[in-house]
N, CA, C and O of each residue as an XYZ file, in Angstrom:
300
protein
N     212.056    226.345    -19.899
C     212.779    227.169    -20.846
C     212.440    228.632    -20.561
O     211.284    229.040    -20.450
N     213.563    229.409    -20.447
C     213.279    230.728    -20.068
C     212.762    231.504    -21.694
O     212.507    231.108    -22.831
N     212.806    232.745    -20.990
C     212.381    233.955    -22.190
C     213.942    234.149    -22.908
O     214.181    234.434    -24.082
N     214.422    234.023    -22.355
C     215.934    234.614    -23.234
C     216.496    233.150    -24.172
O     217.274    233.340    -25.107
N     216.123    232.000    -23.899
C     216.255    231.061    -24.643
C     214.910    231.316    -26.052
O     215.039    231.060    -27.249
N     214.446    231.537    -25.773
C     213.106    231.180    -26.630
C     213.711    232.836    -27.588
O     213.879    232.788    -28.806
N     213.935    234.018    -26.868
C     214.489    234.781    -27.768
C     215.662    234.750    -28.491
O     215.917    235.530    -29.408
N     216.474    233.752    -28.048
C     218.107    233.406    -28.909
C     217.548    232.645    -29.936
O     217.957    232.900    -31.068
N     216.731    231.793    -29.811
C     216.184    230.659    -31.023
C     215.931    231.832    -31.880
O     216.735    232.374    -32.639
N     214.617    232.172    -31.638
C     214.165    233.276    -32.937
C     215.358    233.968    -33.025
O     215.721    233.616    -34.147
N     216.254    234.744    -32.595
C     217.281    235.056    -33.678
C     218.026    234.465    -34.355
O     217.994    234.874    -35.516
N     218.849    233.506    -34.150
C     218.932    232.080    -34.634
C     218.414    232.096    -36.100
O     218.882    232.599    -37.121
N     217.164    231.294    -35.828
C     216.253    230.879    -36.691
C     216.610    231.827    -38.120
O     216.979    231.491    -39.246
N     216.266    233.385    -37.395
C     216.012    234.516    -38.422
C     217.061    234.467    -38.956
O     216.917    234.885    -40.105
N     218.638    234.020    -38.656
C     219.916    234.498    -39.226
C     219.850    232.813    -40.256
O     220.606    232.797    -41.228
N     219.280    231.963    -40.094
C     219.988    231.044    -40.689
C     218.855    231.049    -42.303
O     219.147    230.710    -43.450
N     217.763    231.492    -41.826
C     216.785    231.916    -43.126
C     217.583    232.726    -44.075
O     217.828    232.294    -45.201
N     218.075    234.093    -43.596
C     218.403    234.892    -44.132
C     219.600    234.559    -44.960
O     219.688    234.878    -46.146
N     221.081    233.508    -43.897
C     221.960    232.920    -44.623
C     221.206    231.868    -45.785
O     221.651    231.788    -46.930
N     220.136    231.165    -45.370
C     219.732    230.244    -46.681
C     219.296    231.014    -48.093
O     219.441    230.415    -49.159
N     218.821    232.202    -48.061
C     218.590    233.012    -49.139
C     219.754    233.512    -49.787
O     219.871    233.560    -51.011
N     220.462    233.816    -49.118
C     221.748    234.555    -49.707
C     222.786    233.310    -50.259
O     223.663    233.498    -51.103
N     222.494    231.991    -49.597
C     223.700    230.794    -50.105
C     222.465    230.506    -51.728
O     222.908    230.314    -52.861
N     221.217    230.547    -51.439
C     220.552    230.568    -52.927
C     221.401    231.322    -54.008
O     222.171    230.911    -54.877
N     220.877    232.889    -53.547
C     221.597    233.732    -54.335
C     222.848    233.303    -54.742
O     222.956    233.214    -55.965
N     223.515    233.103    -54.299
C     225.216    233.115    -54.717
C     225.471    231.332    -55.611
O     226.310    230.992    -56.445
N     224.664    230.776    -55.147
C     224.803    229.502    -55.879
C     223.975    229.306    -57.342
O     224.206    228.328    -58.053
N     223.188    230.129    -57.638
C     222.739    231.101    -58.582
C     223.620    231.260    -59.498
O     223.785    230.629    -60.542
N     224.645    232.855    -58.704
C     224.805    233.591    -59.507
C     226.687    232.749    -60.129
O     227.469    233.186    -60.973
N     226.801    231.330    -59.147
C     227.715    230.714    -59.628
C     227.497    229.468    -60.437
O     228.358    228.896    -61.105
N     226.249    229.119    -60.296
C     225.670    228.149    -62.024
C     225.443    229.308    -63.143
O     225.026    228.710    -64.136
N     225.515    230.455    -63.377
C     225.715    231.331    -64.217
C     227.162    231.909    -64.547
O     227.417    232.633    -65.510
N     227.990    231.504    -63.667
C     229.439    231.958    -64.503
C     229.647    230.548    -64.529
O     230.876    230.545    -64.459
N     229.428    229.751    -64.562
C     230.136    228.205    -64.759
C     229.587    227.866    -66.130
O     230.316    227.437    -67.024
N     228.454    228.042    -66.258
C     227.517    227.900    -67.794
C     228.329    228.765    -68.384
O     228.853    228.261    -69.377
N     228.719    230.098    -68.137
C     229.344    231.251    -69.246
C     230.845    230.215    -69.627
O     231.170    229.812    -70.744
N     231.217    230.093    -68.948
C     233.127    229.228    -69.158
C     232.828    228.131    -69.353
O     233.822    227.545    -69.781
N     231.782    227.322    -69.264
C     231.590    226.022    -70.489
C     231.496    226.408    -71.654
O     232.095    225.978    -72.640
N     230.396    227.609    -71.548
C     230.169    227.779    -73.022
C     231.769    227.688    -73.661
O     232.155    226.755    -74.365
N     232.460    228.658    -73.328
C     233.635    229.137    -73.746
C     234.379    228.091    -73.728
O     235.055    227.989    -74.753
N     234.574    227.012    -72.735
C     235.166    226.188    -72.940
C     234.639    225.035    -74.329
O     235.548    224.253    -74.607
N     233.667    224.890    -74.978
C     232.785    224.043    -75.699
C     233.705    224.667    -77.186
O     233.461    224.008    -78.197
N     234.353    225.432    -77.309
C     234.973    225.993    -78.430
C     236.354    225.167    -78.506
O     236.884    224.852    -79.571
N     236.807    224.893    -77.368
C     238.724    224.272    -77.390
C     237.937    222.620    -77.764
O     238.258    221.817    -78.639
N     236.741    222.520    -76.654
C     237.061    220.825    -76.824
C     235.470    220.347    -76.109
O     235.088    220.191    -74.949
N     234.817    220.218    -77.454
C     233.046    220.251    -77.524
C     232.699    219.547    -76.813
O     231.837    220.170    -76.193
N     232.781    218.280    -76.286
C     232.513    217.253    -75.927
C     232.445    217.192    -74.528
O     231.483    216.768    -73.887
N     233.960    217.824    -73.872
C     233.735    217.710    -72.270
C     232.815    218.540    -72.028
O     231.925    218.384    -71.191
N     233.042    219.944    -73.100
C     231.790    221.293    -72.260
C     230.169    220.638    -72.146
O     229.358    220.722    -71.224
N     230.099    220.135    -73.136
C     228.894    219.565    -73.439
C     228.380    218.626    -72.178
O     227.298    218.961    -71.695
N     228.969    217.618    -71.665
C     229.098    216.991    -70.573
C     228.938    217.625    -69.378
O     227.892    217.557    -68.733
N     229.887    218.228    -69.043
C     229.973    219.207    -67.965
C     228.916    219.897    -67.248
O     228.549    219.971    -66.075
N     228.427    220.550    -68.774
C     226.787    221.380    -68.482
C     226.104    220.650    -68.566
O     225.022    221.121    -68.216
N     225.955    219.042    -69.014
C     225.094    218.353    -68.922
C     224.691    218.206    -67.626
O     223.658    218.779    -67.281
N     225.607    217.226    -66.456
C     226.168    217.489    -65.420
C     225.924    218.270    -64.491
O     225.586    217.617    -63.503
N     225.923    219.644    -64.249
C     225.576    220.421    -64.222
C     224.073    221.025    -63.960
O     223.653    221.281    -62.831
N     223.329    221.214    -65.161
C     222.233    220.831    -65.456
C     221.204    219.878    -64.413
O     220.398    220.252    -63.560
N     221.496    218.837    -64.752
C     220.641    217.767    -64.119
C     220.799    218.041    -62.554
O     219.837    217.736    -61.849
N     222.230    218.737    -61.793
C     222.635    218.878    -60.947
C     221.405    219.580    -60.202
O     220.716    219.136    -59.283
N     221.328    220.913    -60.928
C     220.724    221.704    -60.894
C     219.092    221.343    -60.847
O     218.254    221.976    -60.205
N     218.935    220.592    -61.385
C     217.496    220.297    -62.217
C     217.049    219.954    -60.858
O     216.194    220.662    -60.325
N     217.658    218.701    -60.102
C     217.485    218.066    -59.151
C     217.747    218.665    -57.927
O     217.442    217.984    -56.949
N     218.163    219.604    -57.748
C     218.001    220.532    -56.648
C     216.861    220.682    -55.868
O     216.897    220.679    -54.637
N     215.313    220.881    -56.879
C     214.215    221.517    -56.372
C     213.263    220.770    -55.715
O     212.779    220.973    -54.602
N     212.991    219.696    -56.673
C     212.453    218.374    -55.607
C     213.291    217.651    -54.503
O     212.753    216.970    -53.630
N     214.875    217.871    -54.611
C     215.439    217.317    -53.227
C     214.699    217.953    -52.246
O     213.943    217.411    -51.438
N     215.122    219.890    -52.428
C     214.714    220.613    -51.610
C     213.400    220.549    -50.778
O     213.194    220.932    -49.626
N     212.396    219.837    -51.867
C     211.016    219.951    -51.344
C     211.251    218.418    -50.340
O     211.124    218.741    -49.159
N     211.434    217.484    -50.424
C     211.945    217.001    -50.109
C     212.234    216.904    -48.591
O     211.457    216.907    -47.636
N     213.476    216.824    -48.649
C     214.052    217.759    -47.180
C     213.001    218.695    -46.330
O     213.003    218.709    -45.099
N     212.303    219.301    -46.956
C     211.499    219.929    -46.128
C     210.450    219.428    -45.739
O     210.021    219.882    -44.678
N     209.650    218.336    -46.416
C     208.604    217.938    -46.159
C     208.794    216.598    -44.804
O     207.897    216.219    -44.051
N     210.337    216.073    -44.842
C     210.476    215.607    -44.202
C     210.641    216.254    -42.549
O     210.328    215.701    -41.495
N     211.324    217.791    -42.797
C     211.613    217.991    -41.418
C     210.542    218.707    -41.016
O     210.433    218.680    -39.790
N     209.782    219.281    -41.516
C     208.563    220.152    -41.161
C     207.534    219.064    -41.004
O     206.373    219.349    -40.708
């Protein structure tokens, strides 16, 4: 393996870290407008909103130990 392979990886590497932080961020800041328009939706018709964010929720909940997860497996 040359030097210019071993330097494409590390950039690589560095761009897909950087994309994994930013797909955090944004998946974030879109379980926060989805919670805002349940809420809003929980006013026409209580029951699905309620669900939804339940849903949601647990979705969410379960995110963090997948994550650990996944990593402990590939590392």
């Amino acid at each position: 393996m040359s030097w210019a392979y071993i330097i494409a990886a590390a950039v690589v590497l560095t761009g897909l870290i950087a994309v994994t932080k930013l797909l955090r961020r944004m998946m974030f800041a879109f379980a926060i407008a989805v919670t805002v328009l349940l809420v809003i939706h929980m006013q026409t018709n209580p029951t699905e909103g309620v669900a939804a964010l339940a849903v949601m929720g647990g979705g969410l909940g379960f995110a963090g130990p997948f994550r650990r997860l996944l990593r402990r497996g590939f590392l």
